[in-house]
C-alpha positions as CSV (number, residue, x, y, z in Angstrom):
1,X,-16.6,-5.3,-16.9
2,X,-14.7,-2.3,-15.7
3,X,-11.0,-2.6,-14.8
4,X,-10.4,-2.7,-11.1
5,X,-14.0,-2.2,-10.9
6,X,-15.7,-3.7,-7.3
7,X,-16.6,-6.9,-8.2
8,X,-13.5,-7.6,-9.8
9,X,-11.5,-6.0,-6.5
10,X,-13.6,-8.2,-3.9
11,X,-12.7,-11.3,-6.3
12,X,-9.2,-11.2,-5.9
13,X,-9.5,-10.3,-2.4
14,X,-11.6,-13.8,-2.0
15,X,-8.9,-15.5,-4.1
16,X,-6.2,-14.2,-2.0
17,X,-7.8,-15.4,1.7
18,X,-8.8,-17.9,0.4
19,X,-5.4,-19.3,-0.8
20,X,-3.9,-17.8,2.7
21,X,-6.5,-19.7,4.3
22,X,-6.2,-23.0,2.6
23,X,-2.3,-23.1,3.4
24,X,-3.4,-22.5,7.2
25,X,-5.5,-25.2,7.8
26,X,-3.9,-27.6,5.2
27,X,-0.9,-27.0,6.0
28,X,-1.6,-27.4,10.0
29,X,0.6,-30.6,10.7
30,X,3.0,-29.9,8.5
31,X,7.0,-28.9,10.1
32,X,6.9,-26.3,7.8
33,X,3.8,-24.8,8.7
34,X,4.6,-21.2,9.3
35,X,6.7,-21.2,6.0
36,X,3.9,-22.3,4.0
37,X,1.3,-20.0,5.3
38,X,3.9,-16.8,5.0
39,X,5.4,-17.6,1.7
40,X,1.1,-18.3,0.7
41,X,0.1,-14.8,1.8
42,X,3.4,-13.4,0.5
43,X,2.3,-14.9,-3.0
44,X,-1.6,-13.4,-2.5
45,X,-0.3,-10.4,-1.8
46,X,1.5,-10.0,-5.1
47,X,-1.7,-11.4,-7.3
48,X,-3.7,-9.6,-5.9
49,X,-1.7,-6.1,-5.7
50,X,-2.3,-4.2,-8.5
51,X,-6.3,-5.4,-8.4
52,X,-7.3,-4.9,-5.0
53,X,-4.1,-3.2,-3.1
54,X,-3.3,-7.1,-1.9
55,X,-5.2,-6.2,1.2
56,X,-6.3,-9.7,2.3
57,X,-6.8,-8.4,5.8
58,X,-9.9,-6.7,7.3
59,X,-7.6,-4.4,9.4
60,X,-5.6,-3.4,6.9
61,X,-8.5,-2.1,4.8
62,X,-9.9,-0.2,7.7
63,X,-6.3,1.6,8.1
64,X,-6.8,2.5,3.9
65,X,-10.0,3.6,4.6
66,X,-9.1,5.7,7.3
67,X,-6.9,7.4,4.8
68,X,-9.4,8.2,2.6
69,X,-8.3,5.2,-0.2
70,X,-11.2,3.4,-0.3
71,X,-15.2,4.4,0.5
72,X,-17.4,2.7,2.8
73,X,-18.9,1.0,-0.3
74,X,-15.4,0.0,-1.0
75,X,-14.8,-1.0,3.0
76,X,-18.2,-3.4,3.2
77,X,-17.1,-4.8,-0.1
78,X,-13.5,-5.8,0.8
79,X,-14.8,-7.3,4.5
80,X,-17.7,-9.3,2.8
81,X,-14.5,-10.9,-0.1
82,X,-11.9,-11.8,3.1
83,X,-14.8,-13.3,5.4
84,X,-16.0,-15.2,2.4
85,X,-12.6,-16.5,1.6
86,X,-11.6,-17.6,4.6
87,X,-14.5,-20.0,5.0
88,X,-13.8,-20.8,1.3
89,X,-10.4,-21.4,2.4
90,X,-11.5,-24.1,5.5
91,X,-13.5,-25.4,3.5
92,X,-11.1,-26.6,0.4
93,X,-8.4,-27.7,3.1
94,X,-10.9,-29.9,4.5
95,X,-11.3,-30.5,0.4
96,X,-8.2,-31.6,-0.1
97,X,-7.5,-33.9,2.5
98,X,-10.9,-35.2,2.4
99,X,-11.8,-34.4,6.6
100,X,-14.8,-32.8,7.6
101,X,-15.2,-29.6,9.0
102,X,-15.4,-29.8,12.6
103,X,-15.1,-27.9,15.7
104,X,-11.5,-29.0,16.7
105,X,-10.3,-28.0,20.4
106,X,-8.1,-25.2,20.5
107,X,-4.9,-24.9,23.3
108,X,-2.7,-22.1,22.6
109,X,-0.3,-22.7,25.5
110,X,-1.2,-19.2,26.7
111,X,-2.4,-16.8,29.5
112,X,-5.6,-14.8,27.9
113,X,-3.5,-11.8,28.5
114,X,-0.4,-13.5,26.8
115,X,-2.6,-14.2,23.6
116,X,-4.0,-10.6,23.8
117,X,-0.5,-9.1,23.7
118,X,0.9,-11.1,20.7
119,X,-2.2,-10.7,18.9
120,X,-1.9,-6.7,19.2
121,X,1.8,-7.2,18.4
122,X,1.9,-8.9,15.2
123,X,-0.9,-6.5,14.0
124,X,0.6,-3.3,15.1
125,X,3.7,-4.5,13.1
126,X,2.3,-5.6,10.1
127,X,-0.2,-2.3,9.6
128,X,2.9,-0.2,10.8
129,X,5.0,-1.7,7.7
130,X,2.1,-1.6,4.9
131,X,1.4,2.1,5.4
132,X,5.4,3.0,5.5
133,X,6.4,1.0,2.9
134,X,3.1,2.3,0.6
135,X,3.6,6.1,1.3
136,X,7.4,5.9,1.0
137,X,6.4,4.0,-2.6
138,X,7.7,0.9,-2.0
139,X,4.7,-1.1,-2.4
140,X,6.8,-3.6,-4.3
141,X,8.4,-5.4,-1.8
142,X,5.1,-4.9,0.6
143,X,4.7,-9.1,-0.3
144,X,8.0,-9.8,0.7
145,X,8.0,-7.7,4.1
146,X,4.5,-9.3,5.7
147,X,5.3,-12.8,4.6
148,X,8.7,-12.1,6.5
149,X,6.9,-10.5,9.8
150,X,4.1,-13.0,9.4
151,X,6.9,-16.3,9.5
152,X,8.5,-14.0,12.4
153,X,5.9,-13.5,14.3
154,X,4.3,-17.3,14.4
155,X,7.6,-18.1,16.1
156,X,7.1,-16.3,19.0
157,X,3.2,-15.7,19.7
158,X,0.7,-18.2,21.0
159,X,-1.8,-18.2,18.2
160,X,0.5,-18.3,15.3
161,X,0.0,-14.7,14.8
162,X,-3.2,-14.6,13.0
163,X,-3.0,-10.8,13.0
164,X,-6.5,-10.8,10.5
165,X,-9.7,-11.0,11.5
166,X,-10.6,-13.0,8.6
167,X,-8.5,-15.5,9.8
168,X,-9.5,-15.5,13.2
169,X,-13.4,-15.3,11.9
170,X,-12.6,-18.5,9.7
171,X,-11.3,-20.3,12.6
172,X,-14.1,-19.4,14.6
173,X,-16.4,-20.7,12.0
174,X,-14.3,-24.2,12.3
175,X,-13.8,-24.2,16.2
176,X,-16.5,-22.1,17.8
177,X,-17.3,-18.8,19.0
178,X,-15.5,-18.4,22.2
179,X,-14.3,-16.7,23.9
180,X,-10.5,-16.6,23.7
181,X,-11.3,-16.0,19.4
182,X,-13.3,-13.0,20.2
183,X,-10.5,-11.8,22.2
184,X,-8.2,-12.3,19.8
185,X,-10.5,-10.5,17.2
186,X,-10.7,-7.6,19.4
187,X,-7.0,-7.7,20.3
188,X,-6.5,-7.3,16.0
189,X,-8.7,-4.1,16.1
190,X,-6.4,-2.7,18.8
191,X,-3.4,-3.5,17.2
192,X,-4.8,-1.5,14.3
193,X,-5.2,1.5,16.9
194,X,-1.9,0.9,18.1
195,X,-0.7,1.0,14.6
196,X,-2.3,3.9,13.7
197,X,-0.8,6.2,16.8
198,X,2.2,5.1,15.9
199,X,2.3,6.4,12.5
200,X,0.8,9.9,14.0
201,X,3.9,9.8,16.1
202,X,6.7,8.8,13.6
203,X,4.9,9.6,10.4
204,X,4.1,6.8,7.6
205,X,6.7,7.9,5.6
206,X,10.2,9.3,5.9
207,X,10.9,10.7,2.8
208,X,8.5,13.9,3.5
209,X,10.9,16.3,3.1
210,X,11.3,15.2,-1.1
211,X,8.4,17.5,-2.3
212,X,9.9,20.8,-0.5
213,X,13.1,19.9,-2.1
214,X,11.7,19.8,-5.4
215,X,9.7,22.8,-5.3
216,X,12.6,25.2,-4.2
217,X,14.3,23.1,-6.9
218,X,11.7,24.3,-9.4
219,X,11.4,27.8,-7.9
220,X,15.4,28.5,-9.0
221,X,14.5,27.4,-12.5
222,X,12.0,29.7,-13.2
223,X,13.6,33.0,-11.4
224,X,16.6,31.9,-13.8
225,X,14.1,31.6,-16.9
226,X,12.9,35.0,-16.0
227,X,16.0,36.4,-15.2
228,X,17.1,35.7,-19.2
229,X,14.5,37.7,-21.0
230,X,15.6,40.9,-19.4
231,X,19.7,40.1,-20.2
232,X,18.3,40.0,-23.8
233,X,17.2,43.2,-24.1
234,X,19.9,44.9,-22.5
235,X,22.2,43.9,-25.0
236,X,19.5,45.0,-28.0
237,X,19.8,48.6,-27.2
238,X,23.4,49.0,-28.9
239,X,22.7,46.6,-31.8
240,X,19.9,49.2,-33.1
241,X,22.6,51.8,-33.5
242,X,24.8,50.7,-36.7
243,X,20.5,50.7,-38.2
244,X,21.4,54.3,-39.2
245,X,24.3,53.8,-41.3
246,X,22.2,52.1,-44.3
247,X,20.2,55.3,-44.5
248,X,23.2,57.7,-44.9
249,X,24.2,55.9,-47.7
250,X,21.7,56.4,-50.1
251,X,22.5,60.5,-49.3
252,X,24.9,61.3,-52.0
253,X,22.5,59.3,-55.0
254,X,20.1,61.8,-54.5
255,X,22.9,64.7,-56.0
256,X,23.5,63.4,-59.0
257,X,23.9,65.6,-62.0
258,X,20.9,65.9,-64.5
259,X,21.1,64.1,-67.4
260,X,22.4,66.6,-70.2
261,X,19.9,67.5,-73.4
């Protein structure tokens, strides 16, 4: 198989969600809950990195996409891996723990609006720190950042800040399609919008200015290259004089007396 061919790109995709996933739901009574999830998606992340891009979010593939880095082959491919492994990932939490999977009742201890806003919150953030810490070329501490927002931002929203629609879709799958999880799945897709001004507004990277450097940079070298060619042969001109002197030399062999009888 290909390197970092599709298949092999929507595979560690699945692995990562479903890893995220597992630590979610296994990891739900837990006191350490939010670390666990965080430092789990942190860890994805980096598997999955230099595979896939370490995606594991359906939002943050649409904000590559909109860039250009992936096709809509690519997009369809990555969606179908993190839906898939976040029911993979309910699914071998109830595993492990032996419980059945089962609608369970939901109570975020929220106003709809209230779960709307920290749902477009936590996304905004997290897409606003992928694509400035990727153009700015710092994709290696991307793990490190989102598992540090993610832990964050669980602290202070009402839905943990799932901030992934394959999360929320996996949940959905456990608990039910209702209607607060399709607003929160909506809320995600704005957050992406949000995301996506603000980056328009502030730019996804601040180090834009580096390639103007090095072009003037490279425009001095080469006027000074050029500029060195010509100095040579000004100074050839009065080297080609003492070329005359050999010549004058040979003058007086050509008088010498005949060779008497």
């Amino acid at each position: 198989m290909k390197l970092n061919s599709l298949p092999q790109k929507m595979l560690a995709e699945f692995i990562g969600v479903t890893l995220f996933l597992t630590a979610i739901v296994g990891a739900s009574n837990s006191p350490y809950h939010a670390m666990v999830l965080a430092s789990t998606l942190a860890l994805g992340i980096l598997f999955s990195a230099n595979i896939s891009g370490g995606h594991l979010n359906p939002v943050v593939s649409l904000y590559f996409f909109s860039k250009r880095a992936l096709n809509v082959v690519e997009l369809f491919g990555y969606w179908v891996a993190q839906l898939l492994g976040g029911i993979a990932g309910v699914y071998l939490a109830a595993s492990i723990w032996g419980t059945s999977v089962v609608a369970l009742p939901v109570s975020y201890g929220s106003t709809q609006s209230g779960v709307v806003i920290g749902e477009v919150v936590a996304t905004t953030v997290l897409v606003v720190l992928v694509a400035r810490l990727a153009a700015a070329n710092l994709g290696a501490i991307i793990p490190v950042a989102v598992g540090v927002w993610v832990f964050a931002a669980t602290q202070f929203t009402a839905t943990g800040a799932q901030a992934n629609p394959a999360v929320t879709f996996a949940l959905m799958v456990r608990d039910g399609f209702g209607n607060t999880n399709m607003m929160i799945v909506l809320a995600e897709f704005i957050g992406l919008l949000v995301a996506i001004l603000l980056l328009l507004v502030f730019g996804a990277s601040t180090g834009s200015k580096k390639p103007a450097v090095k072009a003037a940079a490279v425009a001095e070298v080469a006027t000074a290259a050029a500029a060195k060619p010509a100095a040579k042969k000004a100074d050839a001109k009065p080297a080609a004089k003492p070329a005359a002197k050999p010549a004058a030399a040979k003058k007086p062999a050509a008088r010498k007396p005949a060779v008497k009888k």
